[in-house]
Structures are given as structure tokens and as C-alpha cells.
MIKOLKOL-304186 format. One record per residue (C-alpha): chain; x negated, y negated, z; residue in one letter. Coordinates in steps of 0.1 Angstrom, whole numbers, plus 5000, padded with zeros to 4 digits. Layout:
{'A', {X, Y, Z}, 'A'}
...
END
This chain:
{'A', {4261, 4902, 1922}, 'X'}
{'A', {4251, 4935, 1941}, 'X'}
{'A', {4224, 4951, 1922}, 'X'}
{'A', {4231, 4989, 1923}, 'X'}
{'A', {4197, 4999, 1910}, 'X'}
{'A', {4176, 4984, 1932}, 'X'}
{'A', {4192, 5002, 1962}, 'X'}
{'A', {4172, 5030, 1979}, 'X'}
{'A', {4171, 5063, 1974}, 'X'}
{'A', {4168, 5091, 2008}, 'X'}
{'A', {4156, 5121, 1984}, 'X'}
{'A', {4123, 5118, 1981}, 'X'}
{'A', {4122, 5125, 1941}, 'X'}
{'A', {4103, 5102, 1918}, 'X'}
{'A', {4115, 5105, 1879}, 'X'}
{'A', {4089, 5109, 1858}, 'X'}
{'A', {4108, 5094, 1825}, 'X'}
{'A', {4141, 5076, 1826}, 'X'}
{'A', {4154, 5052, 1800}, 'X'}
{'A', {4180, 5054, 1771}, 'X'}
{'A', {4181, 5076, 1741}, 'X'}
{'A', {4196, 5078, 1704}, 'X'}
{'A', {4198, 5041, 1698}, 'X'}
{'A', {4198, 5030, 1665}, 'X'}
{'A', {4182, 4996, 1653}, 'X'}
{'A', {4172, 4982, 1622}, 'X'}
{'A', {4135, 4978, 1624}, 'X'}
{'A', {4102, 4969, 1603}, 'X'}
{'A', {4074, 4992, 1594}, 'X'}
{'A', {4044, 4970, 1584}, 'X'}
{'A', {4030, 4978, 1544}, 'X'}
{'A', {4000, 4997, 1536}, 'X'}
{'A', {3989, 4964, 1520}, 'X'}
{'A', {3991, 4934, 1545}, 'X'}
{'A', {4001, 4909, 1515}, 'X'}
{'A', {4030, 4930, 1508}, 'X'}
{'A', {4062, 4924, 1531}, 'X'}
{'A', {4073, 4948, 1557}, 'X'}
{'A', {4099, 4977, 1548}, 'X'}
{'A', {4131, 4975, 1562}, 'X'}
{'A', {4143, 5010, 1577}, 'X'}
{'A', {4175, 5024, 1597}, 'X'}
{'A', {4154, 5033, 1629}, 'X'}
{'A', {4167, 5059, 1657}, 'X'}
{'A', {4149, 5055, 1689}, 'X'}
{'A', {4150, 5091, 1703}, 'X'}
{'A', {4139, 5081, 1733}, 'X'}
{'A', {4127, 5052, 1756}, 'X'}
{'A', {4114, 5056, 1791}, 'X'}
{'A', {4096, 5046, 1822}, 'X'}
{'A', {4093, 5064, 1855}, 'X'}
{'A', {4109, 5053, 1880}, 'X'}
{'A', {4098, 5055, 1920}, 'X'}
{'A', {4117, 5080, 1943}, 'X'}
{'A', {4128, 5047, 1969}, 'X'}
{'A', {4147, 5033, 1935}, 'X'}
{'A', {4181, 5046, 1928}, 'X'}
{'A', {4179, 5038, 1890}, 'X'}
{'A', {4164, 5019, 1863}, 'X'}
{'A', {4179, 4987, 1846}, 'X'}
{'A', {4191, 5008, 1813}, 'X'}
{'A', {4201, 4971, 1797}, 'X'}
{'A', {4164, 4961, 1797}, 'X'}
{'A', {4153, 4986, 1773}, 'X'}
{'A', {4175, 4977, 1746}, 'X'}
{'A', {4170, 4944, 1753}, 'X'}
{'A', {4135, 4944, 1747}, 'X'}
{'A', {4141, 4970, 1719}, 'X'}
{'A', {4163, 4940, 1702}, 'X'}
{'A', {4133, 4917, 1702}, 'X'}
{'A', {4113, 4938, 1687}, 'X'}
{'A', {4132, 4946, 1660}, 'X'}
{'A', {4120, 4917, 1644}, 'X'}
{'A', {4084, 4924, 1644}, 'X'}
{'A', {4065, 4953, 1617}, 'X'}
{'A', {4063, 4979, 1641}, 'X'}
{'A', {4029, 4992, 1639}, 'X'}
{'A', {4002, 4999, 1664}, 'X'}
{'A', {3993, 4968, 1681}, 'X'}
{'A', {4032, 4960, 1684}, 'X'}
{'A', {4038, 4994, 1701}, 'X'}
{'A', {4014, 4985, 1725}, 'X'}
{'A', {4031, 4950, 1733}, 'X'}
{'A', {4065, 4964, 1734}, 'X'}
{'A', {4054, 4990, 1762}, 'X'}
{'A', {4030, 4964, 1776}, 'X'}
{'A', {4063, 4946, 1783}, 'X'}
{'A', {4084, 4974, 1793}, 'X'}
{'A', {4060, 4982, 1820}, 'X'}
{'A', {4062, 4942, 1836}, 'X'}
{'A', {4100, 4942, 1832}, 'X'}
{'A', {4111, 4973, 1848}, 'X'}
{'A', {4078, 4972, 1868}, 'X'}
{'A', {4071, 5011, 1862}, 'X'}
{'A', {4036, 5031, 1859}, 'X'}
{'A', {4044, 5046, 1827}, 'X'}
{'A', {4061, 5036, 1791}, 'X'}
{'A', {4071, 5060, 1763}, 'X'}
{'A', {4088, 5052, 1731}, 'X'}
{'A', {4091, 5075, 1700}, 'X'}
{'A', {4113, 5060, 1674}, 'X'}
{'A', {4121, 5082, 1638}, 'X'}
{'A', {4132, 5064, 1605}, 'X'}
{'A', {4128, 5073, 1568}, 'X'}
{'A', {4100, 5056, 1551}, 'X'}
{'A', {4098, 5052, 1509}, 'X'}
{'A', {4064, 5057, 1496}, 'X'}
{'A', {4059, 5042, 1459}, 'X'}
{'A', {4053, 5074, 1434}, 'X'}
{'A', {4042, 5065, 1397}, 'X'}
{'A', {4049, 5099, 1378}, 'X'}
{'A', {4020, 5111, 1362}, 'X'}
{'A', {4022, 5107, 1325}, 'X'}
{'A', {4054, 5083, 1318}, 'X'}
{'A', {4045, 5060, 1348}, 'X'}
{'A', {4078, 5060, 1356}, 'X'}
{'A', {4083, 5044, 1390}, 'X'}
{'A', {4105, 5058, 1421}, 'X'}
{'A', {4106, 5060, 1459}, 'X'}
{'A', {4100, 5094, 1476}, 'X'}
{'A', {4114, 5094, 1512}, 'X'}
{'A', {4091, 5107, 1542}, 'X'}
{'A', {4102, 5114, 1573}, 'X'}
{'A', {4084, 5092, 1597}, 'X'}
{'A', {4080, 5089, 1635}, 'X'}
{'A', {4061, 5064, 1653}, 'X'}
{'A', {4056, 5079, 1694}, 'X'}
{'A', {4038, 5057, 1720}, 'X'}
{'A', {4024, 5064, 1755}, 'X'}
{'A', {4011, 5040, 1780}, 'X'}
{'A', {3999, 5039, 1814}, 'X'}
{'A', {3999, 5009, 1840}, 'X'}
{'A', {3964, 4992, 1830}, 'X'}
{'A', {3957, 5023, 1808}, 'X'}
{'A', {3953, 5022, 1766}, 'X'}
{'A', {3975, 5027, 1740}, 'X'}
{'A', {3983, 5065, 1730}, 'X'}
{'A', {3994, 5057, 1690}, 'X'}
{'A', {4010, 5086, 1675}, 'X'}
{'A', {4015, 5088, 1637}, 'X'}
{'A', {4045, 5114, 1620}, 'X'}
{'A', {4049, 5122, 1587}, 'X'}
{'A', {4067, 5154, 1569}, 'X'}
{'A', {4056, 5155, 1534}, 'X'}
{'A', {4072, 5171, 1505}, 'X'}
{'A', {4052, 5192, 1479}, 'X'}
{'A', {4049, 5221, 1453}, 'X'}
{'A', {4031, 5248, 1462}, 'X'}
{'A', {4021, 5278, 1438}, 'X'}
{'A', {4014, 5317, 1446}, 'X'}
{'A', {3980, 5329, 1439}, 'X'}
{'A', {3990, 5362, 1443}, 'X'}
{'A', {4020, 5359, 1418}, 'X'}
{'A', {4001, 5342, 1395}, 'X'}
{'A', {3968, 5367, 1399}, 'X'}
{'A', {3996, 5398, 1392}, 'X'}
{'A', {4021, 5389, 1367}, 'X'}
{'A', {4016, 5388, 1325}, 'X'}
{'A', {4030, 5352, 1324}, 'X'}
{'A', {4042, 5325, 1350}, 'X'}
{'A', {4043, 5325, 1389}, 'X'}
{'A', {4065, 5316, 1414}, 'X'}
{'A', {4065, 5286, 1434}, 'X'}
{'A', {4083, 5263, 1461}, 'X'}
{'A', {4090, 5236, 1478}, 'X'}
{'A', {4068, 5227, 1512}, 'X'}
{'A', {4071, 5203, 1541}, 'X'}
{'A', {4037, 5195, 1553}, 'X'}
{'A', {4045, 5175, 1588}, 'X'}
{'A', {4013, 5159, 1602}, 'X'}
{'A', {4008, 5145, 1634}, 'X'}
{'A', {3977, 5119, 1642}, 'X'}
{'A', {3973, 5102, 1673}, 'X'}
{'A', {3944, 5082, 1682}, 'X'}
{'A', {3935, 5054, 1711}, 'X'}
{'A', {3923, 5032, 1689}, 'X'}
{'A', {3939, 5007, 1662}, 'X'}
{'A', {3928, 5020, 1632}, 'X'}
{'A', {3939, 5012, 1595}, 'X'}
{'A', {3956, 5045, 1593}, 'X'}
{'A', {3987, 5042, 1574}, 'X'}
{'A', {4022, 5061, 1565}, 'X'}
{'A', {4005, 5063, 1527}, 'X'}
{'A', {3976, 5069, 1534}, 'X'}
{'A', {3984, 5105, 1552}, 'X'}
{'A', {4009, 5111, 1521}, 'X'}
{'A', {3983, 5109, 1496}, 'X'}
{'A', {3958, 5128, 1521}, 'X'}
{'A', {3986, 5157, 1524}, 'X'}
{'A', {3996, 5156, 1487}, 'X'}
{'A', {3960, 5160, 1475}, 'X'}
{'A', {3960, 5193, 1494}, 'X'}
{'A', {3993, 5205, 1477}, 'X'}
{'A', {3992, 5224, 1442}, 'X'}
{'A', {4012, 5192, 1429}, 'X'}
{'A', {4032, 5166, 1443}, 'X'}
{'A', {4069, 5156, 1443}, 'X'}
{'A', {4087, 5127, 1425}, 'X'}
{'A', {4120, 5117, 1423}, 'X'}
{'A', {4121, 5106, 1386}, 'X'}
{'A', {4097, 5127, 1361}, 'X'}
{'A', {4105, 5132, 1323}, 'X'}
{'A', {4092, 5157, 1301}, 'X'}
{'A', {4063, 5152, 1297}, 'X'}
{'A', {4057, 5147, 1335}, 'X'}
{'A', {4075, 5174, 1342}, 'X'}
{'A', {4056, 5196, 1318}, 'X'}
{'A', {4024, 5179, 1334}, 'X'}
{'A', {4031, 5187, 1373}, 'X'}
{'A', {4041, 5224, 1361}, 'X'}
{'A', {4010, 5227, 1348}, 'X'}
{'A', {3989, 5210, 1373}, 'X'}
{'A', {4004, 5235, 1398}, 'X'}
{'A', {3996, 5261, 1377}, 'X'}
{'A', {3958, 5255, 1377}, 'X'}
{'A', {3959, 5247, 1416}, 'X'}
{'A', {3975, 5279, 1430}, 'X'}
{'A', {3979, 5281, 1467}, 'X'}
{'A', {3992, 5303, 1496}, 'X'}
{'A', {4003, 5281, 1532}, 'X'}
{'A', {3972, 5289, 1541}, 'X'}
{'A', {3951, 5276, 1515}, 'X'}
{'A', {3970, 5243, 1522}, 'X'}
{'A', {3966, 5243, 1556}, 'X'}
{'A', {3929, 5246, 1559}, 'X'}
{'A', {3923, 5223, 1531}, 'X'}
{'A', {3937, 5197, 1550}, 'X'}
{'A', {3920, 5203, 1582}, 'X'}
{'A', {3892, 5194, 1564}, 'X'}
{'A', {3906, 5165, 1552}, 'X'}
{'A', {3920, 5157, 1589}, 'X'}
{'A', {3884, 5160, 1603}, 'X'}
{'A', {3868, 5134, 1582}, 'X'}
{'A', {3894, 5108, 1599}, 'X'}
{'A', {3880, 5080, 1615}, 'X'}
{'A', {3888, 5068, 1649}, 'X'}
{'A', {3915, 5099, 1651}, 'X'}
{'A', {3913, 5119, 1691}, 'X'}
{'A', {3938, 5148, 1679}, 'X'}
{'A', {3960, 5161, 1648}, 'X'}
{'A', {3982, 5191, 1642}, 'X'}
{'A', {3993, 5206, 1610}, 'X'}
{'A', {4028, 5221, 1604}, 'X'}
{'A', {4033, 5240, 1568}, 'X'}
{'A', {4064, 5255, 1556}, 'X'}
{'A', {4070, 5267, 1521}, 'X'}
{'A', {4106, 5276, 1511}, 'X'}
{'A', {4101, 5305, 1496}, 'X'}
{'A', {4118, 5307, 1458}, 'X'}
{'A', {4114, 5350, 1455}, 'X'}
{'A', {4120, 5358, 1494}, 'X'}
{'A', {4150, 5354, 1520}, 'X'}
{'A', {4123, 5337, 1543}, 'X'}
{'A', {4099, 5313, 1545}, 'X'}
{'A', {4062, 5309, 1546}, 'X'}
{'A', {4046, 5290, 1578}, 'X'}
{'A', {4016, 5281, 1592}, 'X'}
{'A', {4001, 5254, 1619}, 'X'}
{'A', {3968, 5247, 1637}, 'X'}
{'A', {3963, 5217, 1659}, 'X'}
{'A', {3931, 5203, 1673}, 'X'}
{'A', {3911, 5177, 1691}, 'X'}
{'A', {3885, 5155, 1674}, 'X'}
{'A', {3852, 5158, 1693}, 'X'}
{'A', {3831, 5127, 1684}, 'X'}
{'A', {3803, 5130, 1703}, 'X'}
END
């Protein structure tokens, strides 16, 4: 049959990233814990690309999702990535692979005083970028939920002080296959929040994490710069950024703050 794609093009423009987009796949996201089985997750790849040369007319769109559907099978992680685009490069015999696929991951929680157990959801991405011949460029996503507590309330009122729900969304990308994990950024982000969140707590927890927030008052700042600290004692990590958003509990607005930076290891 005529192959359409392979035809040449007269315009002289070469696409820098072509592929599909908002494909949804069930996929597995390999456990902190290598004894423990993979996690299953609802995955949307928002995007997956190559470039394509200006004497092509298109790319073979079929290809991605066929590779996509063999992957599925496999905890996606870093050294996967790296296959998957490894592949993706040979079979549509491009210069360049990107993938970045989203899905929501459920961390363990053990509340603090009952030891009740629940999942807390995290929104995940996983984002990859390879050149022909070139390394892996892993990128880690996570948006953590958290309490944080007003100094300044607590500093200028008789009794109580008003606090809020964050999202702490942290991205880490590094070259290298480390043992960086989904859990292990939660707890690093959590330990920088005035208390964490759970999805089941009783009394007693609940009058625990109240308390705990209490005594560990912080503005979006305060979080933020903790946890650049934090960031910069990662291993084998070439850059981060830091989004911080409280939703504000006394104000029509919220509270925000970022900083993003490359690790200099030398």
C-alpha cells in the first residue's frame, strides 16, 4: 500500500516535536520498595513526540501507541523511560523522543496516634527527553498536599490561628538513575509543612496534627526555603523547582511562591 508519510515534503520546514497526545493507558509505576508489586494507575500520556525531518511529510502516528501498548506492561520508572524512547527513536528513526505521561499515585499514610491506615493521592508526572545517542533526561512530578499555619496569626491573636491547605508541586530531573522515588519526595515535602494530610484521622489524630501545626507555624515562604534546603542535599539531582500555594482560609486569594535552580556539583 502507498505510504503517505514517507512522501516528500517541498517546504523546507523540519518539526521539532510531532506525535500524538491525551492517550490514556493503564500503566505501572514501580514501588518505593522493589519486593513490593507495582501500582496500577489510570495513566494520560499528554504528550508523545519525535521530530520529524523537513523531506518527510508526516510521522507514522500508529507507532507511538503501539509502542506505548507494550510498555504498558512494564513499572514505568527510569531505566524503562529510557528504553521506551530508545525505541521510539529506531522505529520512527527521529533525532529526538519526548514523553511526559500524568497519573495519580497513592502514597501509604499511617495517621499519627490511631495508626489508622489510608491512601493519600499525589498527583504524579513522569516527563522524558532523549536525544539520538544522547542520555536520558528523567523528570520526576509530584503535587503534595499539606497544612500550613500563620506565624503572624498565631504571633497576634489571644488564642488560635488560622491555617490552610497547600499544594507543594516539586519538580526533579536528573541524568542519572537514581533511587529517587514518588515517596520519598512526599515525605521530603511533608517534613517541610507545619503537618501533613491524611485521609482517615480520629480524634485523637486529629487533635494531634492540630497541635503539631500549632507548634510548627509557617508562612509560604518558610516552606519554600526549607525545602530548598532539603532539595540541595539530593544526590545525583542536575535541577529542581519549587511551586507553593496555600489556599488561604481568612482571604479571597491565595498565597504563592516558587524558586527553581540548577545543582552545581562541582
Amino acid at each position: 500500500m502507498k505510504d503517505v508519510q514517507n512522501m516528500g515534503d517541498t517546504r523546507g520546514i523540519a518539526i521539532q516535536r510531532v506525535g500524538i497526545s491525551q492517550a490514556w493507558l493503564p500503566f505501572l509505576i514501580a514501588n518505593k520498595k522493589k519486593a513490593e508489586k507495582p501500582q496500577h494507575v489510570t495513566a494520560k500520556v499528554k504528550r508523545f513526540t519525535v521530530d520529524l525531518p523537513m523531506e518527510y511529510k508526516g510521522t507514522h502516528m500508529s507507532r507511538f501507541m503501539e509502542i506505548l501498548h507494550e510498555y504498558a506492561n512494564k513499572p514505568l520508572e527510569f531505566s524503562t523511560v529510557d528504553n521506551l524512547l530508545t525505541e521510539s527513536l529506531t522505529k520512527l528513526s527521529a533525532k529526538s523522543a519526548h514523553i511526559a505521561v500524568g497519573f495519580k499515585y497513592f502514597v501509604k499514610k499511617t495517621a499519627p496516634i490511631s495508626h489508622k491506615k489510608s491512601l493519600l493521592d499525589v498527583d504524579c508526572s513522569f516527563i522524558g527527553d532523549k536525544e539520538k545517542d544522547g542520555v536520558l533526561n528523567f523528570t520526576i512530578v509530584v503535587s503534595v498536599p499539606v497544612t500550613s499555619l500563620c506565624p503572624c496569626s498565631k504571633e497576634i491573636s489571644k488564642y488560635g490561628a488560622h491555617n490552610q491547605r497547600s499544594i507543594v508541586k516539586v519538580k526533579v530531573k536528573s541524568c542519572q538513575p537514581n533511587s529517587l522515588t514518588i515517596e520519598q519526595l512526599v515525605k521530603l515535602i511533608e517534613n517541610q509543612a507545619s503537618s501533613s494530610v491524611y485521609s482517615i484521622l480520629k480524634r485523637e489524630d486529629e487533635k494531634y496534627v492540630t497541635e503539631t501545626a500549632y507548634e510548627n507555624p509557617k508562612f509560604v515562604e518558610d516552606m519554600l526555603r526549607d525545602l530548598v534546603l532539603s532539595m540541595r542535599k539530593l544526590k545525583d539531582v542536575d535541577y529542581f523547582s519549587i511551586e507553593c500555594e496555600n489556599f488561604e482560609s481568612i482571604h479571597n486569594h491565595n498565597a504563592y511562591a516558587s524558586h527553581k535552580e540548577y545543582m552545581d556539583r562541582e
